[in-house]
C-alpha positions, -999 to 999 in steps of 0.1 A, spaced: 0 0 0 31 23 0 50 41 -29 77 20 -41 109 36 -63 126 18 -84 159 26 -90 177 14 -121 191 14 -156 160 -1 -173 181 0 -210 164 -29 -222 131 -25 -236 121 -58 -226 133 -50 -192 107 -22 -194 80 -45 -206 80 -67 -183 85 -44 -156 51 -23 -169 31 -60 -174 39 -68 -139 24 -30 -126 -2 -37 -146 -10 -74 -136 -13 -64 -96 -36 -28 -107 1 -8 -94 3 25 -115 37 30 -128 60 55 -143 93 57 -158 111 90 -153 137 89 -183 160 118 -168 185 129 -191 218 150 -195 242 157 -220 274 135 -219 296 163 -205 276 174 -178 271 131 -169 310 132 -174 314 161 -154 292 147 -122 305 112 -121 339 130 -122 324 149 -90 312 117 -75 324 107 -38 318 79 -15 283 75 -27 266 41 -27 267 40 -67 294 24 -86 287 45 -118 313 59 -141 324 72 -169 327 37 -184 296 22 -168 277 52 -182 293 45 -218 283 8 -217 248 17 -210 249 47 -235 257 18 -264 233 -5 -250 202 16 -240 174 4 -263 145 31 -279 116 29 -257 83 11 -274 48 23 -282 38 11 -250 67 19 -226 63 56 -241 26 59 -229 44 53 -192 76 77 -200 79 111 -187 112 126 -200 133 148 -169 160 169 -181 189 166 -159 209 195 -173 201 221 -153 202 223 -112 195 194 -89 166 212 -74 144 215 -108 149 180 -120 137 173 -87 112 196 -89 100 179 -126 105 147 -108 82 157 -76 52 175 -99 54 138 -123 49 117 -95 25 142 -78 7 142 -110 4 107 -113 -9 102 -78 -40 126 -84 -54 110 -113 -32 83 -129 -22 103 -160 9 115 -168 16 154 -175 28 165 -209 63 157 -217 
C-alpha cells in the first residue's frame, strides 16, 4: 500500500516490458522518469562523485549509453522525460510534480 521507487538502468526495452506487465497485472500505477543530460555534464558529475553508494562511471555510463534500447509504443505511454541539465533542485522539482501528478489522477503530464 506504499509508494515503491525503483531505481535502475531499465536500457532494455524488454526490461521495461516486463516491468510495466507486472504493474499492470497487480492494478500498481507505474512511471518511468527517463532523466537525461548531455554526456559532459554526466562526465562532469561522475567525475564529481564521492563515497556515494553508486558504482557509476564514466565507463559504466558508456556501456549503458551503447546499450540503452529506444523505448516502445507502449513503454512511451508510461515515460515522462526529466532533463537533468540544469540544477538538482528543478529535475527534482520535474521529478516531484510527475509523480505528484500521477498520484492525483493516474495520468501522466505533458512531456
Amino acid at each position: 500500500g506504499k509508494r515503491v521507487l525503483v531505481d535502475a538502468s531499465f536500457c532494455d526495452e524488454k526490461m521495461r516490458q516486463t516491468f510495466l506487465e507486472a504493474t499492470t497485472n497487480l492494478g500498481v500505477p507505474a512511471v518511468f522518469l527517463l532523466c537525461q543530460a548531455d554526456q559532459e555534464t554526466a562526465r562532469a558529475r561522475l567525475q564529481e562523485r564521492r563515497n556515494d553508494v553508486s558504482d557509476a562511471d564514466w565507463s559504466i555510463y558508456q556501456r549503458i549509453a551503447e546499450s540503452w534500447q529506444k523505448p516502445s509504443l507502449l513503454t512511451e505511454q508510461r515515460l515522462c522525460e526529466i532533463p537533468t541539465d540544469s540544477s538538482r533542485e528543478e529535475s527534482l522539482a520535474r521529478a516531484i510534480h510527475v509523480l505528484r501528478t500521477l498520484q492525483r489522477n493516474d495520468e501522466l503530464p505533458v512531456r
